[in-house]
C-alpha positions as CSV (number, residue, x, y, z in Angstrom):
1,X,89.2,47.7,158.4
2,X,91.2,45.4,160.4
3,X,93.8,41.9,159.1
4,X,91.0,39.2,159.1
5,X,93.8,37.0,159.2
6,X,94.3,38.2,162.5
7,X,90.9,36.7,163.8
8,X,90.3,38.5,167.5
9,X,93.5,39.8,167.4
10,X,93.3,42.1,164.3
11,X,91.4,44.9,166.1
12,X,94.5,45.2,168.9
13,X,97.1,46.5,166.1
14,X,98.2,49.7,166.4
15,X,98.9,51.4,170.0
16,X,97.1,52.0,173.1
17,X,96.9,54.3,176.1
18,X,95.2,54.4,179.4
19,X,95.6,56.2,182.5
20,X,93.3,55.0,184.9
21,X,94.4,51.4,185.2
22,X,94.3,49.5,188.9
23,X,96.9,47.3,190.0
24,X,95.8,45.3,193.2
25,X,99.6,43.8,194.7
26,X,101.1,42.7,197.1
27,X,102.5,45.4,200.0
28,X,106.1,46.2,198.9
29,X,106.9,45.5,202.5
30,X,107.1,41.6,202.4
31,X,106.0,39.4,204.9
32,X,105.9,42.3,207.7
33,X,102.7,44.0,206.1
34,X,100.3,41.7,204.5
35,X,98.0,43.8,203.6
36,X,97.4,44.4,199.8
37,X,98.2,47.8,198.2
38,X,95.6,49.2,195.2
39,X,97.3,51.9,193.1
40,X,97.4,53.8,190.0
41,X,98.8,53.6,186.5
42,X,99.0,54.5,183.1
43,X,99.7,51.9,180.4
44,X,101.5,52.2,176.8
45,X,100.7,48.8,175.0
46,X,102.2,48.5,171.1
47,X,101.0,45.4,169.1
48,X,102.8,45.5,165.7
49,X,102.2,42.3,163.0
50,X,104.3,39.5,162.6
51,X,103.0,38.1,159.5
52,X,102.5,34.4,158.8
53,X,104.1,31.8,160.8
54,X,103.9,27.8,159.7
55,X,104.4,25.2,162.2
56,X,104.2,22.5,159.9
57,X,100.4,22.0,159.3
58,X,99.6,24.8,161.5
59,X,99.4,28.5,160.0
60,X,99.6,31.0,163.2
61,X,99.0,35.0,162.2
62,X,100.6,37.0,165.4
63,X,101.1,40.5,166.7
64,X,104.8,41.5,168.6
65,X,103.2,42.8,171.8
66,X,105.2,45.3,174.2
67,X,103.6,47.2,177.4
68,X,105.1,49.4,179.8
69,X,103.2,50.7,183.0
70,X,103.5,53.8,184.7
71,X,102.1,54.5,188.9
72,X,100.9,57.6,188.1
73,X,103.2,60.6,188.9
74,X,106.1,58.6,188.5
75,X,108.2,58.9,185.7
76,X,109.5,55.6,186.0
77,X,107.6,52.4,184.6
78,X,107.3,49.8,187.9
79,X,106.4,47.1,185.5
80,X,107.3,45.9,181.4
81,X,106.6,42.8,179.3
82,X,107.3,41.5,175.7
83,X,106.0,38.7,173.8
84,X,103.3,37.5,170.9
85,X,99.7,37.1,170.5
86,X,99.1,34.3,168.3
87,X,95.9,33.6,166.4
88,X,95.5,30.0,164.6
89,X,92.2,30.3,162.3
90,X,92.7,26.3,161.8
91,X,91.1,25.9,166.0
92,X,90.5,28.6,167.1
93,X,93.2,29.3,169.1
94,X,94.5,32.0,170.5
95,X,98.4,32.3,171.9
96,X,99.8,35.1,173.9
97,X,103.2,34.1,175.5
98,X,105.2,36.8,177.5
99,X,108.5,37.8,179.3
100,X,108.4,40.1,182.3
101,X,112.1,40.5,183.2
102,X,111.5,39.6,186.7
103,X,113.0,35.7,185.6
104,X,109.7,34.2,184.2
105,X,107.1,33.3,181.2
106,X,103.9,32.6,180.4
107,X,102.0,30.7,178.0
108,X,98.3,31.4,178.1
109,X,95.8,30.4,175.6
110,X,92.0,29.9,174.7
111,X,89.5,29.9,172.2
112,X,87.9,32.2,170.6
113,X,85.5,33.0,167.1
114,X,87.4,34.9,164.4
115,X,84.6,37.9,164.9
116,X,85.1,37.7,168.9
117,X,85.3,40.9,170.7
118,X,85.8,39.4,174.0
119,X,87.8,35.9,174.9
120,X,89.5,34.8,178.0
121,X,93.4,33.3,178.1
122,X,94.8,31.1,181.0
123,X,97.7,29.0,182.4
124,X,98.4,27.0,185.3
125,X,102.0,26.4,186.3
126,X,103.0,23.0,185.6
127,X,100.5,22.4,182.5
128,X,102.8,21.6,179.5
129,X,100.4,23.3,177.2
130,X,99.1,26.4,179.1
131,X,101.8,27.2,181.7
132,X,103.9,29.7,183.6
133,X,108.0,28.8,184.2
134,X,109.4,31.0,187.1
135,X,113.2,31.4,188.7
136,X,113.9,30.1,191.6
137,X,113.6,32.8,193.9
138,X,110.1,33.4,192.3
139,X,109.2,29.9,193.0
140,X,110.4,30.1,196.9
141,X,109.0,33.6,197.5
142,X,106.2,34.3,195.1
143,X,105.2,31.3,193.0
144,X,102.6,32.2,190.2
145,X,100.1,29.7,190.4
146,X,97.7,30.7,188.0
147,X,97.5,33.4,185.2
148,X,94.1,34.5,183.5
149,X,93.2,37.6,181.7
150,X,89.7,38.5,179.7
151,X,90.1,41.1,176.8
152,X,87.0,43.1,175.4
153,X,87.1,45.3,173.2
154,X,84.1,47.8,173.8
155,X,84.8,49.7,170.7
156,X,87.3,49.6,167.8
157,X,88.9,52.3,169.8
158,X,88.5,51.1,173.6
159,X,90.0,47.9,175.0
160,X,89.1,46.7,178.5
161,X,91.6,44.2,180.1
162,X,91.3,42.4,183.8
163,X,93.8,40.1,185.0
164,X,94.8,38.0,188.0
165,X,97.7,36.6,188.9
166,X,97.5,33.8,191.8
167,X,100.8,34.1,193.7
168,X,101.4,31.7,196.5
169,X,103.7,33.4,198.8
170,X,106.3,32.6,201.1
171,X,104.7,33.0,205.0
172,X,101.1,32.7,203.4
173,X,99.0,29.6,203.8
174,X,96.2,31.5,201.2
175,X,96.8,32.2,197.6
176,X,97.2,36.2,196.7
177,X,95.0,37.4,193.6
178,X,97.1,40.4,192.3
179,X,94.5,41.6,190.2
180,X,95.3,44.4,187.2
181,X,92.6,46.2,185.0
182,X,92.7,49.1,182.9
183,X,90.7,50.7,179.9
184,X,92.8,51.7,177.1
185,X,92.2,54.3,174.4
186,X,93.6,53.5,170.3
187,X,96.3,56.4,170.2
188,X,96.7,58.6,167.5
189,X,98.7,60.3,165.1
């Protein structure tokens, strides 16, 4: 049913939709209120194939990845990325790198068995294979330390996500985990 050149990946074509995600941030009040702010949204993910990429000796299969994330009754989306998920049979290896436009990227990888269901990704900011590159003003105000995300897929139509973001922010001597989860649902039609 799904690309087995794909490995993990090949069961996250198509797109999905959630509406009872949690996003755990920081208050939109800045350094005034520090206390952190759970709410509510729904998520549109699309992951579309790339086909076959060569670096060379390497043979990478990917999936163009887009989300956009609703707080729910808002008609707006507060948050957007784009990017690729990369799968290299060769190791093992699984790729996603990603552009918020808020001025930075990530690089996350890990390993994973071509049959997984579940795998973890990370990156640490300054690692010059796993990393995260920020502006400036993300640097001085909220500097992503660490990124790390697990993906399961509970069925070939569900997909559970939970991932943490480790900001260290200006005025704070302790790290803040902003922490997003959601279950999304394989649309149709």
């Amino acid at each position: 049913m799904f690309d087995p050149t794909l490995g993990p990946l090949g069961p996250l074509l198509g797109v999905w939709e959630g509406d009872a995600g949690d996003d755990l941030a920081p208050s939109d009040k800045g350094e005034t209120d520090r206390r952190p702010v759970t709410s509510k949204f729904r998520e549109r993910m699309v992951f579309e194939p790339t086909g076959r990429v060569d670096n060379h000796e390497q043979v990478l299969y990917g999936l163009r990845y887009s989300t956009k994330a609703w707080r729910l009754g808002s008609p707006d989306p507060f948050h957007e990325e784009v990017g690729y998920w990369l799968w290299d049979a060769g190791s093992g290896l699984i790729l996603r790198c990603f552009m918020p436009p808020r001025g930075m990227t990530i690089l996350a990888g890990g390993y994973a068995s071509a049959g997984a269901r579940k795998f973890a990704l990370e990156a640490t900011s300054g690692s010059e294979t796993f990393g995260i590159c920020s502006s400036p003003f993300l640097i001085a105000e909220f500097k992503t330390t660490r990124y790390m995300l697990t993906v399961e897929l509970l069925d070939d139509d569900t997909l559970r996500y939970d991932e943490h973001t480790v900001l260290q922010m200006k005025g704070r001597a302790e790290p803040f985990d902003h922490r997003d989860q959601n279950t999304l649902r394989r649309a149709r039609g």
